[in-house]
C-alpha positions in Angstrom: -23.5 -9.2 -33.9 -23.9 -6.4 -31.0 -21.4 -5.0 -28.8 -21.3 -6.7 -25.2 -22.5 -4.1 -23.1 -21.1 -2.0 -21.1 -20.8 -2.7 -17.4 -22.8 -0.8 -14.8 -21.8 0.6 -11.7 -18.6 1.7 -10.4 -15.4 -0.9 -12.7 -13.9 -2.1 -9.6 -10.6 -2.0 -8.5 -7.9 -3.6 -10.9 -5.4 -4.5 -7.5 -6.1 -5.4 -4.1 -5.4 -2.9 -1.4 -2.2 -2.9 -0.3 -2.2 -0.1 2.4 -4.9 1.6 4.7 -4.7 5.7 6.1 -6.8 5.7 9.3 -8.0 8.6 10.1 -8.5 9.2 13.8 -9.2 11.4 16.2 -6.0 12.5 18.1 -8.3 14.6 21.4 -10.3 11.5 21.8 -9.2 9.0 24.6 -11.2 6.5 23.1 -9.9 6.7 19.5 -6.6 7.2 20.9 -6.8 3.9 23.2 -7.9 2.5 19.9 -5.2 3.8 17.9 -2.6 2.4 19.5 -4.6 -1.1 19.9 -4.4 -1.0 16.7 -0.7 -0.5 16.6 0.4 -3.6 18.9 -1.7 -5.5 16.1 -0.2 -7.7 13.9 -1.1 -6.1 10.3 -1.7 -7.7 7.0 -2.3 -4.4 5.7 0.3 -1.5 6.7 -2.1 0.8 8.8 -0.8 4.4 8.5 -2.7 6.3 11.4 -3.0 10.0 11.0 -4.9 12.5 13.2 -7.9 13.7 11.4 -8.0 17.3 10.3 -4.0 17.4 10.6 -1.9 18.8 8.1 -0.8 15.6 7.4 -4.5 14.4 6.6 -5.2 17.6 4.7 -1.9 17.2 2.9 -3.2 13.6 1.4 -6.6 14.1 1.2 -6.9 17.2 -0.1 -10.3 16.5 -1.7 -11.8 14.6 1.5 -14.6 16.7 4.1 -12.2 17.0 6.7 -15.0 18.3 9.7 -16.4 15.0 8.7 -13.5 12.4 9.4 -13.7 14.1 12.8 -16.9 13.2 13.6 -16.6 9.4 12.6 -13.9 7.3 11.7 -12.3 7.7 8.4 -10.0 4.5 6.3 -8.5 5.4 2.9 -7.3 2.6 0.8 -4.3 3.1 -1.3 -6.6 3.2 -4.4 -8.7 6.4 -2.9 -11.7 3.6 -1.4 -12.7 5.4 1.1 -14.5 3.8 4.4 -16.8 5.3 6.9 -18.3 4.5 9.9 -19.1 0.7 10.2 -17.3 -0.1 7.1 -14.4 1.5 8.2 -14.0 -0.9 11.7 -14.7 -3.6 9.6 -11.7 -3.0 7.3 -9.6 -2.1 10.0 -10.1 -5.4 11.5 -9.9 -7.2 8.0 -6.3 -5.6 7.9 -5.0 -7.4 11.2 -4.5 -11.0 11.3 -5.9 -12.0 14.4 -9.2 -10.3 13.0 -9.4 -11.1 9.5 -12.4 -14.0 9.7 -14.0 -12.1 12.0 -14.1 -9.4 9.6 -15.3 -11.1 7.1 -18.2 -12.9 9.4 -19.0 -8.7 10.1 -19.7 -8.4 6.2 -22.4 -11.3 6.3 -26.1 -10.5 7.1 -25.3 -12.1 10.8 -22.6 -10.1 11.2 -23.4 -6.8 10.2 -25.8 -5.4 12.7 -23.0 -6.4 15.3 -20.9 -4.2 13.5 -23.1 -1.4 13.5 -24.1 -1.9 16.7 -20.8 -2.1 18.0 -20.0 1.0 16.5 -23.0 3.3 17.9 -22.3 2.0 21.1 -18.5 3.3 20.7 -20.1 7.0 19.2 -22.5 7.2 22.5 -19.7 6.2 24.5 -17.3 8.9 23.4 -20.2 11.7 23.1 -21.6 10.7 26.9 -18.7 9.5 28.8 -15.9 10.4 27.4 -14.9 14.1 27.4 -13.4 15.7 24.6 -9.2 16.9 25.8 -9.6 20.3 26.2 -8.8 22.8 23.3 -5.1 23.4 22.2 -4.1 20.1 24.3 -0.7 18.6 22.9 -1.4 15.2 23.5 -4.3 13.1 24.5 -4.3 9.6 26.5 -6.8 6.9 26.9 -7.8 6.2 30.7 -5.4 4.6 32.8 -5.6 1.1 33.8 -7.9 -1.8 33.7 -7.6 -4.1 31.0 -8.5 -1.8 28.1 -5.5 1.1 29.7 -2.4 1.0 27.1 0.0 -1.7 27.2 
């Protein structure tokens, strides 16, 4: 009788995830819009929101490429999975309630060049339109008004 063999790939996670780090953007008004968006959310999933390239981030995520999480969003599951780009809005949404299904329906092959989609058009957005805050700025606040201004 022979061994069973071994499995291939990455051995997946033994638990689910239990909490998210989302890395953001703190000088962007459109991450920052999103950010606390995000917060008025009803979570499934604790979302801990740090600034990219803080101390805080660098503090626990030592080993991550920090310039990167700048330059596109950044999630970190509480296992060390760590999300980029379109998979990253996807598990943000899978986290929140009123998005989960949606999430999910991103995943699928219908769903995903939405995602993507959605996601470049967010990128151009904050690259053409939206400004970075200026250098050294404390603080940095989505647009005012309308219905995507703060609540």
């Amino acid at each position: 009788m022979t061994a069973p063999a071994a499995p291939r790939g990455p051995a997946p996670y033994a638990a689910p995830v239990h909490r998210l780090t989302v890395l953001h953007d703190a000088h962007c008004p459109l991450c920052v819009h999103l950010r606390h968006w995000l917060q008025r959310q009803r979570q499934l999933v604790p979302l801990d929101l740090v600034p990219a390239g803080s101390a805080e981030a660098w503090r626990r995520f030592p080993e991550l490429d920090h310039a990167a999480t700048l330059r596109e969003i950044t999630v970190i599951g509480d296992l060390g999975q760590v999300y980029r780009e379109t998979s990253a809005w996807i598990v943000c949404l899978w986290a929140l309630a009123s998005y989960r299904a949606r999430a999910h329906w991103l995943t699928t092959p219908a769903g995903r060049p939405f995602a993507r989609g959605t996601v470049l058009a967010a990128a151009r957005y904050r690259s053409a339109v939206l400004p970075p805050c200026a250098p050294g700025a404390r603080a940095c606040h989505a647009p005012p008004g309308g219905p995507w201004g703060p609540r």
